[in-house]
Structure formats: structure tokens, C-alpha cells
Residue frames as qw, qx, qy, qz and C-alpha x, y, z in Angstrom:
[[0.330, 0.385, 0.862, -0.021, 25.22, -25.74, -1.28],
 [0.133, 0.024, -0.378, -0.916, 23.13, -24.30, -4.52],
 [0.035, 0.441, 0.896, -0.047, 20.07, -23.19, -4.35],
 [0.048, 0.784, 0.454, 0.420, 17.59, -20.15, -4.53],
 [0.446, -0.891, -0.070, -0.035, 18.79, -19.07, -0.85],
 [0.809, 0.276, -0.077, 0.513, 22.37, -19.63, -1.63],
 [0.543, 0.269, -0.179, 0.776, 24.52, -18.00, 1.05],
 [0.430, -0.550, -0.115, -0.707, 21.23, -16.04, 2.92],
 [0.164, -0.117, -0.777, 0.596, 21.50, -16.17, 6.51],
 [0.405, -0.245, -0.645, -0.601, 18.29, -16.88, 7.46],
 [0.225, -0.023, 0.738, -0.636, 16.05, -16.77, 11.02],
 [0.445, -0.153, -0.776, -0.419, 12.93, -18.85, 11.33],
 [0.381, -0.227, 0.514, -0.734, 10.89, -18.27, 14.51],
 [0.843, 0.029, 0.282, -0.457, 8.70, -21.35, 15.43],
 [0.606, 0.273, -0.679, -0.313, 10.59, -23.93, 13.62],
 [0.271, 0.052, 0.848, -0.452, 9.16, -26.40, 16.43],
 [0.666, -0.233, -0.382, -0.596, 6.06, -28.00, 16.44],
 [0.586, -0.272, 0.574, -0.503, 4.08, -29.85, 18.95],
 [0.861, 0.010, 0.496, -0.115, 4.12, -32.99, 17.26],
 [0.387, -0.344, 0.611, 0.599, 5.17, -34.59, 14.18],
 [0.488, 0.664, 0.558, 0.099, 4.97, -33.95, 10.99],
 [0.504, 0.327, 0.295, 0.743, 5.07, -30.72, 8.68],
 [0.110, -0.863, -0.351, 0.347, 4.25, -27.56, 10.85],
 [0.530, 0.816, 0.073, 0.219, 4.96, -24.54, 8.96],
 [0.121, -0.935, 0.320, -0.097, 7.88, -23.55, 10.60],
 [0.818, -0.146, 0.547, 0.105, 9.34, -27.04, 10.32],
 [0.705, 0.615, 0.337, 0.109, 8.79, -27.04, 6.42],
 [0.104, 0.989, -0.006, -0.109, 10.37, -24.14, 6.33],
 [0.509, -0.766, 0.367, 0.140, 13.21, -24.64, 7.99],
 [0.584, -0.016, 0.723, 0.368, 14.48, -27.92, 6.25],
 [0.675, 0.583, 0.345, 0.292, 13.16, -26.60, 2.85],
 [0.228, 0.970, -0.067, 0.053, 15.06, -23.35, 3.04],
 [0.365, -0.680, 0.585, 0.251, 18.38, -25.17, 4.05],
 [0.716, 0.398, 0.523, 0.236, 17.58, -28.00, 1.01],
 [0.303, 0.932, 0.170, 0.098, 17.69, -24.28, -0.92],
 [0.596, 0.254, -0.227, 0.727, 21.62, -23.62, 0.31],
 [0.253, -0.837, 0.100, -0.475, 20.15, -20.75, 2.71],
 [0.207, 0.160, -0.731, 0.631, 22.22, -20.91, 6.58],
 [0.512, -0.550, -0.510, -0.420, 19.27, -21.63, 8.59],
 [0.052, 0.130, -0.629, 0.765, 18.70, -20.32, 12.49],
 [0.448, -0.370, -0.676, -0.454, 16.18, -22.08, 13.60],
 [0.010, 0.144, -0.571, 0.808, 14.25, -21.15, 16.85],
 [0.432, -0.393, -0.696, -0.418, 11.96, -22.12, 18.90],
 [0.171, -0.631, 0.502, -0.567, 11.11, -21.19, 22.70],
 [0.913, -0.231, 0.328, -0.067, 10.92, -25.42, 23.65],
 [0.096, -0.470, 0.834, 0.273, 14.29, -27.18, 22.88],
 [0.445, 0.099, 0.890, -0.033, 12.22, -30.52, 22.68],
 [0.619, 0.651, 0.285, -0.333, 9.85, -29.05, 19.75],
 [0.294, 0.752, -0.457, -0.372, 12.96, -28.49, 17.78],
 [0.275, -0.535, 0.766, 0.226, 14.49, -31.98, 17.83],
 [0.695, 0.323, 0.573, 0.290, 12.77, -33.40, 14.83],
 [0.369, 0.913, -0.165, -0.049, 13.79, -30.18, 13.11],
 [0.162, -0.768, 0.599, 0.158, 17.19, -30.92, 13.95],
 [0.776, 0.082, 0.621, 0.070, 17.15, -34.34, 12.47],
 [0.651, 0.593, 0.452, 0.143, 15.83, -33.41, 9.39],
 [0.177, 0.943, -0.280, -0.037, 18.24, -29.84, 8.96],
 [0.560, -0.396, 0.679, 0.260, 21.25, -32.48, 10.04],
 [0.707, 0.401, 0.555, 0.174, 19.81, -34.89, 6.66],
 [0.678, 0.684, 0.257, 0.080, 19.84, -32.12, 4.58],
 [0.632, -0.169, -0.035, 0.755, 24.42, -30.97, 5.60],
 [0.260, 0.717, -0.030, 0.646, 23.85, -27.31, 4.96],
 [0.291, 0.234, -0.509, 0.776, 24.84, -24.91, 7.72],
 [0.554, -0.663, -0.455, -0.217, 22.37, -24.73, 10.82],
 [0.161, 0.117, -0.649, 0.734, 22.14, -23.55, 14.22],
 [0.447, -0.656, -0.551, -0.257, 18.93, -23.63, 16.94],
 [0.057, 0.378, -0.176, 0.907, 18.31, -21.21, 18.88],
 [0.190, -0.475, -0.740, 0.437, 16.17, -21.11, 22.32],
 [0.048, 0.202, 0.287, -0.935, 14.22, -17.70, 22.58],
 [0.168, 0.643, 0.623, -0.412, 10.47, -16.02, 23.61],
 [0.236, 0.227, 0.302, 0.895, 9.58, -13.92, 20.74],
 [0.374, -0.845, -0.374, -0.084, 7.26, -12.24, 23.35],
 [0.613, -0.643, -0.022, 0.459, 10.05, -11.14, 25.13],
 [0.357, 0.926, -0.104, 0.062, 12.00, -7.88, 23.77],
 [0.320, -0.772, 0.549, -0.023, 15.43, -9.45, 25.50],
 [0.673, 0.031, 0.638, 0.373, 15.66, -13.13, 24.36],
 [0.609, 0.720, 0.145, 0.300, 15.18, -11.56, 20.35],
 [0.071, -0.944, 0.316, -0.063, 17.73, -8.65, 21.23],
 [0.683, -0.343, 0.633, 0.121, 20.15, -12.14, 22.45],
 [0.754, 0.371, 0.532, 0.102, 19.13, -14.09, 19.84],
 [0.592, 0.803, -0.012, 0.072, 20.10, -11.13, 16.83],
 [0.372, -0.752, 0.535, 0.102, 23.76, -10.84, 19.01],
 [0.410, -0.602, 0.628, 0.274, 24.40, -13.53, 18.48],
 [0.790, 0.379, 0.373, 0.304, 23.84, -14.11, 14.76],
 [0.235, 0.956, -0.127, 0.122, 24.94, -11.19, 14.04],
 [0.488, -0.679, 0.532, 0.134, 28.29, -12.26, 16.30],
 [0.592, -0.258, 0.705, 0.295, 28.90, -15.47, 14.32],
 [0.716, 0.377, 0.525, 0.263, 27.54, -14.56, 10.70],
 [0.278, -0.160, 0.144, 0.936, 27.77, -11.07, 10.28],
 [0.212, 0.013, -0.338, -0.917, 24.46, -10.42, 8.83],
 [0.373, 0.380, 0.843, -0.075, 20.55, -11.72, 8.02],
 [0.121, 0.214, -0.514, -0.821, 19.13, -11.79, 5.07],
 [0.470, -0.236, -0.520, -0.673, 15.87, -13.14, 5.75],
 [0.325, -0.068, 0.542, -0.772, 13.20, -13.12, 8.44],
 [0.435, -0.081, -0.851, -0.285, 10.65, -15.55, 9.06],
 [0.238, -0.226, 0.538, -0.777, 8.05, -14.96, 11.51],
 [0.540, -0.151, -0.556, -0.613, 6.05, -17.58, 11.94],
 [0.153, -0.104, -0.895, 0.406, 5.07, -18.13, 15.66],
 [0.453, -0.182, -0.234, -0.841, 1.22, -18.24, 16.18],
 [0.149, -0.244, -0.953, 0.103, -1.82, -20.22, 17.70],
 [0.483, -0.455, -0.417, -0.622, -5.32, -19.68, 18.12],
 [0.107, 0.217, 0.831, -0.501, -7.62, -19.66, 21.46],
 [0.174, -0.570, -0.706, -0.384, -11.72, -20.34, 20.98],
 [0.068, -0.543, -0.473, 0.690, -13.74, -17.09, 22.16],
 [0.225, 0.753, 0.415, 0.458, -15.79, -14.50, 21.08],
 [0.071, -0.645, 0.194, -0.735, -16.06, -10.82, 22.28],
 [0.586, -0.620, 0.024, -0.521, -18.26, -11.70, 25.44],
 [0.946, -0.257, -0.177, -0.089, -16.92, -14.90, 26.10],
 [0.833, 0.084, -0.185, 0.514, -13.27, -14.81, 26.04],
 [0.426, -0.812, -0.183, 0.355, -11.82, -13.19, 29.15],
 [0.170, 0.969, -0.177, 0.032, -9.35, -9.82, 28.64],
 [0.583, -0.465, 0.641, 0.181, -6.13, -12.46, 29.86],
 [0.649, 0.290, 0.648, 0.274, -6.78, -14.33, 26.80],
 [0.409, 0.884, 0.195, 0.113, -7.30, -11.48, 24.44],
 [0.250, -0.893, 0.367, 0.073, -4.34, -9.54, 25.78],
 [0.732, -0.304, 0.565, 0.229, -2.13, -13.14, 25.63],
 [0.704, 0.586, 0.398, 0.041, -3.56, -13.42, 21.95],
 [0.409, 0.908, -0.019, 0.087, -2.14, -10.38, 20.49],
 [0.438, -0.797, 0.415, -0.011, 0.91, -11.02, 22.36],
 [0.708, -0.051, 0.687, 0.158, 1.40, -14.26, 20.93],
 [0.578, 0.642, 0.502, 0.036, 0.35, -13.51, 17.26],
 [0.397, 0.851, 0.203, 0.277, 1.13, -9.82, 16.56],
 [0.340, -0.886, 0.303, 0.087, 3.11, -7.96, 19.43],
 [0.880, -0.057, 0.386, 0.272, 5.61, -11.36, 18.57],
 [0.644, 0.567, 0.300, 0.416, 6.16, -9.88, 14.63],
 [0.005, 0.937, -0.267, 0.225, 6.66, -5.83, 15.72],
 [0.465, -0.830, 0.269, 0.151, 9.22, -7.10, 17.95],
 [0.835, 0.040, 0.431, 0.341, 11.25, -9.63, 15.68],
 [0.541, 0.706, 0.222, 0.399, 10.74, -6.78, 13.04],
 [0.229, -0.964, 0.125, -0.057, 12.32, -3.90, 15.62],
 [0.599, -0.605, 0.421, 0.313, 15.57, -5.87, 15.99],
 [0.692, 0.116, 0.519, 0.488, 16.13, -7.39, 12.63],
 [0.472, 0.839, 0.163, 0.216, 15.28, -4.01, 10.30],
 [0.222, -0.946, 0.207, 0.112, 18.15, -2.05, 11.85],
 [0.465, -0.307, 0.666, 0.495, 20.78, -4.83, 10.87],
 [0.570, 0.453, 0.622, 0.288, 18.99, -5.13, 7.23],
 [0.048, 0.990, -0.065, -0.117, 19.19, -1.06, 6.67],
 [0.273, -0.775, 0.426, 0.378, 22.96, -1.04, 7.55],
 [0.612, -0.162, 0.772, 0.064, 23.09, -3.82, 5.26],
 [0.142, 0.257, -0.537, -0.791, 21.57, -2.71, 2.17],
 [0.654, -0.099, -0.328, -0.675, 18.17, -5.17, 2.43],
 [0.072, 0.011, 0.958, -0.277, 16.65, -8.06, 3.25],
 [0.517, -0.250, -0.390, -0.720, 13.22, -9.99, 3.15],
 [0.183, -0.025, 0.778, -0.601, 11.17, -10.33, 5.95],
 [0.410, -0.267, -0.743, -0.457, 8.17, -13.16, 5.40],
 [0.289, -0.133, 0.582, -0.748, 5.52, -12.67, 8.36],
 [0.186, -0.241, -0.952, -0.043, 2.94, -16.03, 8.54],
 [0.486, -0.007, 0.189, -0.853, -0.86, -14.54, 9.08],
 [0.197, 0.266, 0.942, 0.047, -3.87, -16.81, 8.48],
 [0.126, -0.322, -0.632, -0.693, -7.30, -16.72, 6.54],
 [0.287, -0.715, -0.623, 0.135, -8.86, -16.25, 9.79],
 [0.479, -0.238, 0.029, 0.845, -7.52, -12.68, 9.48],
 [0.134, 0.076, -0.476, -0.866, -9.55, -11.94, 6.67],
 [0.661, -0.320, -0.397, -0.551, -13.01, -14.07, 6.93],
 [0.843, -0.225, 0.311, -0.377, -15.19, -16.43, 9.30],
 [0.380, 0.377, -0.834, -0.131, -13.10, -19.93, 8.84],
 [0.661, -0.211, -0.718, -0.056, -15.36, -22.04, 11.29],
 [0.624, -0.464, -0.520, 0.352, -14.99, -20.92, 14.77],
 [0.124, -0.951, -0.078, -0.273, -15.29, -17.87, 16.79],
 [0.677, -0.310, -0.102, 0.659, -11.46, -17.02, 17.81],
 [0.070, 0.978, 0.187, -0.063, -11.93, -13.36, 17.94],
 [0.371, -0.843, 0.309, 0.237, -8.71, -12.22, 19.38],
 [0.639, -0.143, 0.673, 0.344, -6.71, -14.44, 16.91],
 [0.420, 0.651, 0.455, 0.439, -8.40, -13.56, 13.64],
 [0.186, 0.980, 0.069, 0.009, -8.05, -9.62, 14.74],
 [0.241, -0.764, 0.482, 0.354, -4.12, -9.94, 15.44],
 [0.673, 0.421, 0.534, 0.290, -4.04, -12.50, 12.09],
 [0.393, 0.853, 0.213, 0.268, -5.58, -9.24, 10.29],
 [0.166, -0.954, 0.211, 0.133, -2.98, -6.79, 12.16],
 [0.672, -0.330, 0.453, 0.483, -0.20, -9.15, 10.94],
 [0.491, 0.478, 0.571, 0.452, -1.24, -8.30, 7.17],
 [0.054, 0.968, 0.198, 0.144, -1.87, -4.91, 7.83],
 [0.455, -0.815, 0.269, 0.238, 1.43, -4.41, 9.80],
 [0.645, 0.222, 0.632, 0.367, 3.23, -6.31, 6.85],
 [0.367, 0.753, 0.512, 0.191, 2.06, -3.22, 4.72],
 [0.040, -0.975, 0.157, -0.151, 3.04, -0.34, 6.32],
 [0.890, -0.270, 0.308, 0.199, 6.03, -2.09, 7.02],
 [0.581, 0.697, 0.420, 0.013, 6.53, -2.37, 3.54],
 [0.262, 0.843, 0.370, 0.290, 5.89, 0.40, 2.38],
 [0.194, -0.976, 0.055, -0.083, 8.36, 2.21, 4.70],
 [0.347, -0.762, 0.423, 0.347, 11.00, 0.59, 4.24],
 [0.729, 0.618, 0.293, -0.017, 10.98, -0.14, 0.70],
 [0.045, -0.974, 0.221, 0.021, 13.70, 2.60, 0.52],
 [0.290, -0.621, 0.728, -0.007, 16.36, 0.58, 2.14],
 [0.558, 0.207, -0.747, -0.295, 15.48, -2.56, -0.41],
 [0.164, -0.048, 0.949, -0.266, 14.37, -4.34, 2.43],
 [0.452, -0.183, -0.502, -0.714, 11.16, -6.38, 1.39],
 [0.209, 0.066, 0.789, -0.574, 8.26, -7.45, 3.94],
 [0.665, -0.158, -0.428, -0.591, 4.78, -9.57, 2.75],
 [0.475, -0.191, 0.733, -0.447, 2.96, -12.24, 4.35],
 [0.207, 0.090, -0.952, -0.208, 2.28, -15.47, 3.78],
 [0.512, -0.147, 0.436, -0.726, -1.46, -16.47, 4.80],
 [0.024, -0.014, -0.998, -0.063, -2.25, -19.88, 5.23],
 [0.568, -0.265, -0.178, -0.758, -5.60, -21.45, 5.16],
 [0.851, -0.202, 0.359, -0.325, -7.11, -24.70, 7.12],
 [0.305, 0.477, -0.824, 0.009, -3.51, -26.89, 6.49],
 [0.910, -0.386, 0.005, -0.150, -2.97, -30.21, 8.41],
 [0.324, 0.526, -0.635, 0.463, -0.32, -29.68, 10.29],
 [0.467, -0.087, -0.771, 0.424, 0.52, -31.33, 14.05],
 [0.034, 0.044, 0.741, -0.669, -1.28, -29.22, 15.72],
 [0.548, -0.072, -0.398, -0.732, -4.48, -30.51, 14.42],
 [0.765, -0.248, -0.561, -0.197, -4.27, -33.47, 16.17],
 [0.450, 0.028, -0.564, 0.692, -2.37, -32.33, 18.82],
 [0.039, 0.160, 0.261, -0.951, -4.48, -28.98, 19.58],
 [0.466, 0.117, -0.238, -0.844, -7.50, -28.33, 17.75],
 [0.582, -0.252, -0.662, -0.400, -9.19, -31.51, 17.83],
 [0.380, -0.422, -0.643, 0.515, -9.56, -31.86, 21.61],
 [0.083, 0.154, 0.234, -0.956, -10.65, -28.01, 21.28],
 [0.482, 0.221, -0.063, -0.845, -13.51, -28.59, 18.49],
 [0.751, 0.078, -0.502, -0.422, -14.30, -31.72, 17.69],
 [0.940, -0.239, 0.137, -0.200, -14.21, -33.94, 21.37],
 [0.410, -0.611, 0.647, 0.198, -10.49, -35.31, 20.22],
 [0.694, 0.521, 0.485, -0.114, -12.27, -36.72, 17.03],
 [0.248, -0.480, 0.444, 0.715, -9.03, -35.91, 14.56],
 [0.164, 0.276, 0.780, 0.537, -10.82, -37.50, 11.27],
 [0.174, 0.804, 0.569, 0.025, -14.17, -35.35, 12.03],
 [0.010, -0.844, -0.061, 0.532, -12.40, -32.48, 12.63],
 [0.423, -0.215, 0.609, 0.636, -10.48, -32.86, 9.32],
 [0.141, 0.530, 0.766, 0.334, -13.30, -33.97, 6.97],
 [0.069, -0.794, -0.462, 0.389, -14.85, -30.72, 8.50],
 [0.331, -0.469, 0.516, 0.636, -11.36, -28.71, 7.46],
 [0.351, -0.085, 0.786, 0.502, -11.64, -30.46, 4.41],
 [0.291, 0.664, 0.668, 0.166, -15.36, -29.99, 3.19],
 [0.051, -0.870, -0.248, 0.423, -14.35, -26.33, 3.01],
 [0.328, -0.473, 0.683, 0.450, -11.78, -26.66, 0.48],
 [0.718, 0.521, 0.020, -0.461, -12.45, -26.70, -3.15],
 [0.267, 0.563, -0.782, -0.014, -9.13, -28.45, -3.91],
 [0.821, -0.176, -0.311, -0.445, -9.60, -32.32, -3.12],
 [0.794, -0.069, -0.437, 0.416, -6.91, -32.24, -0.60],
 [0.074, -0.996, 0.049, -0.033, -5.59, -30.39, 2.06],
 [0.500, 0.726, -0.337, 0.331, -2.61, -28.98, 2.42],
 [0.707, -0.652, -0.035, 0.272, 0.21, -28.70, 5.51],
 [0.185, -0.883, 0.133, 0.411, 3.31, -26.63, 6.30],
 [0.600, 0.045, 0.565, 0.565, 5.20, -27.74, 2.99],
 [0.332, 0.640, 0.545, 0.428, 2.78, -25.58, 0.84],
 [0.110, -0.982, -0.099, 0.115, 2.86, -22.67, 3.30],
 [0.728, -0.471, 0.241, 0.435, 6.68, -23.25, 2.87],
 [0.456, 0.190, 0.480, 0.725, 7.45, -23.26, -0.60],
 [0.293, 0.808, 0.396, 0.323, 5.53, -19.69, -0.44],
 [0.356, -0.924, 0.080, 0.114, 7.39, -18.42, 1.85],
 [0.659, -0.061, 0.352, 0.662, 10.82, -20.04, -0.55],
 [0.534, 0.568, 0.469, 0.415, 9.28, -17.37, -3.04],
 [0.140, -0.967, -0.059, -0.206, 9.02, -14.40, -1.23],
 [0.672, -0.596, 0.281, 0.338, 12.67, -15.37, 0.84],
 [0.768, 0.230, 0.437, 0.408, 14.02, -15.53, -2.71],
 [0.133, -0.310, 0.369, 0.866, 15.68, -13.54, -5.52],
 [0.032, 0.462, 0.826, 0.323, 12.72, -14.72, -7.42],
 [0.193, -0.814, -0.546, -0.042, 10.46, -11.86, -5.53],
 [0.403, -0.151, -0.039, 0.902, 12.91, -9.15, -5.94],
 [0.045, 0.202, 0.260, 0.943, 9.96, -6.99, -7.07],
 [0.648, -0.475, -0.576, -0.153, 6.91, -8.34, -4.77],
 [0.039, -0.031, -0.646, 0.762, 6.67, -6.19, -1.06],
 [0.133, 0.025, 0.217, -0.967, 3.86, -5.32, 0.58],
 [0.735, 0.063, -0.222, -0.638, 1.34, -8.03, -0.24],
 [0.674, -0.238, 0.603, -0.354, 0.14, -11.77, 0.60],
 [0.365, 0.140, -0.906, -0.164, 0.50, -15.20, -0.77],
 [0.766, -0.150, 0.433, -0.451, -2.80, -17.04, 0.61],
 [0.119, 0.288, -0.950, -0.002, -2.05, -20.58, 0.94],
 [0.527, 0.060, 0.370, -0.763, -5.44, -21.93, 0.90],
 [0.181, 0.331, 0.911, 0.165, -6.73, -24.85, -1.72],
 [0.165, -0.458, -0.469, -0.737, -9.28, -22.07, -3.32],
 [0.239, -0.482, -0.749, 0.385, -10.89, -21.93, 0.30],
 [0.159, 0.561, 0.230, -0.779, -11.19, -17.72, 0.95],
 [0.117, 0.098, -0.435, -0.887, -12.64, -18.02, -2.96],
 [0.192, -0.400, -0.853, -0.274, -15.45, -19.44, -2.06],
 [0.179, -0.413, -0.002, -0.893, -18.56, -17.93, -1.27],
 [0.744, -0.476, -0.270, -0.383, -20.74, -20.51, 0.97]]
């Protein structure tokens, strides 16, 4: 199949979602196999994956789903075996497992902080520890890592522990970089802003808005200078650019995926 990813063996962490629709690791998935890329999609619920699989079936390029914790420093170790067993290589990294809990400093206990960074940031070092060693021996690779605008500003809600491992994904993403530039391997981040993806109505509205999916949107929305919002399609097709030959000169920096949101000032 031709396309931009033509022949790129390709991992995707999170291509689940908790509901339907276009979570960003969904989007991905199915738009980078639409693109001719070999797609390993993964998720650590079988059942989140099986409208990915539908929709990676629809589009005949080459697929496979994968089970594993990217918390865990043994399922990812598994998980590179055995592409590495049946393709021989990867040529592009995709880290996009993530999720938010509501707390500030005082409130939000040291379990929850600890879980946070675990979930968010510890996740990315580890995906990156297994996959740069095959992408060295290999002559490169590009490794997209999925942060958010709560990384960088106030977006509406006090999620402390989430916005500081957000910012450590962008910062880790740099030095990253920037060190292994050398070995052609390239490493940015993609940083979404207030999307509408499944878990909006699945998660977030039962956290902030009472289970009220349209207020919490319209909120979402009045923040946005664009007169729509987006959802994991848009975070996708930046992450097609950076996965691409197209960004053969682009490391070490962010795509914000945002409707004009972080440009505003109120």
C-alpha cells in the first residue's frame, strides 16, 4: 500500500479508547495504516482495541494488536521481541498513553501523584529505553510522544500531577532529541489541546461537569478561538507529519494541536 508511511513498521501505544469515536490513538492507528505504514497497535484492554480492529481490518494494510502495560518495564521488553521477531525492525514510535486525575498540591493524595507520573511520563522513558536501542542499530527512526496544553498553561482545572508529567513529556522529548540526533533517530511531541474525544463523555464529564456532556463541551469549546473543536483525527494527522519523511529535518520540538487555544490570552 502507498502512502507517506510506506513500508514503516510502526508501534502505537493506546490505540484503545474507552468509548467510541476518534481517541487519539485510534486516529492514529487507522490513519497511519490508510498511509501504507505496518501498524502494531496496543493497548493494555483487548476490549478497547476492538473498534480499532474493525476499522485497521477496513483499511487491508498489514496490522497486528498487541496486549501490554506501558507501566510495566517487562510487557514493553515482550512487546519489542516480538516485533522485532516477526518484522525485523521499527521505524516509528508513538507514545500516546495518558489521562488526567482532578487535584491540586494539597488536595490530591501522594498515591495519585505517584500513579500520575507513572501513567503519563515514567510510561514514555520506558517505551523510549526499549525502542532507541533497536532504532541506533538500525540507522534511525521517529519517535512521536503525545503531551497536552495542560503541560504548558492553566486549561480549566487543577490536575497538578498531570499537567507537571504533560510538561516532563515535552521536556523529555528534548533532551531526547537532542541526544540522539546523531544516530538520525528523530523524537518531538505532539501536544494536543481541549479535543473531543471518547473520553469526554466517558470520563471527564462525570468528573467536572455532574455527567452534563454538552456543558462540559460548550465550556471546552468557549475556550477555543476556532469555531469548532477538534478530536483525535487532528492530533493524528500531526503526528502523520512528524512519523513521516516529510519531517526529515524537524526533532526536538512540538506540534500544538489546539484551535488557537494556548494563543489566547484570557
Amino acid at each position: 500500500m502507498a502512502g507517506r508511511l510506506s513500508g514503516k513498521v510502526t508501534i502505537i501505544t493506546g490505540a484503545g479508547s474507552v468509548g467510541p469515536g476518534w481517541g487519539n490513538g485510534r486516529a492514529a492507528a487507522v490513519l497511519f495504516a490508510r498511509e501504507g505504514a505496518t501498524v502494531i497497535a496496543t493497548d493494555i484492554k483487548a476490549e478497547a482495541m476492538e473498534e480499532t480492529a474493525a476499522l485497521l481490518r477496513e483499511t487491508g494494510a498489514e496490522h497486528q494488536l498487541e496486549l501490554c502495560d506501558v507501566t510495566d518495564a517487562g510487557s514493553i521488553a515482550g512487546l519489542v521481541a516480538r516485533v522485532m521477531e516477526r518484522h525485523g525492525r521499527i521505524d516509528v514510535l508513538v507514545n500516546n498513553v495518558g489521562g488526567s486525575a482532578r487535584g491540586g498540591a494539597v488536595e490530591m493524595t501522594e498515591e495519585t501523584w505517584l500513579t500520575q507520573l507513572n501513567y503519563n511520563l515514567t510510561s514514555v522513558f520506558l517505551t523510549c529505553k526499549h525502542v532507541l536501542p533497536v532504532m541506533k542499530a538500525q540507522g534511525g527512526g521517529s519517535i512521536i510522544n503525545t503531551a497536552s496544553t495542560s503541560g504548558t498553561r492553566w486549561t480549566g482545572a487543577a490536575q497538578v500531577a498531570y499537567a507537571a508529567a504533560k510538561a516532563g513529556v515535552i521536556q523529555f522529548s528534548k533532551v531526547t532529541a537532542v541526544e540522539y540526533a546523531p544516530h538520525n533517530i528523530r523524537v518531538n511531541t505532539v501536544v494536543p489541546g481541549q479535543m473531543h474525544t471518547p473520553m469526554v463523555e466517558v470520563r471527564l464529564a462525570g468528573q467536572r461537569s455532574g455527567g452534563d456532556v454538552e456543558a462540559l463541551l460548550a465550556k471546552r469549546q468557549s475556550r477555543i478561538p476556532l469555531p469548532f473543536m477538534g478530536d483525535g483525527r487532528d492530533t493524528a494527522q500531526a503526528a502523520l507529519f512528524l512519523a513521516s519523511d516529510d519531517a526529515r529535518f524537524v526533532t526536538g520540538t512540538e506540534i500544538v494541536v489546539d484551535g488557537g487555544m494556548s494563543a489566547r490570552c484570557d
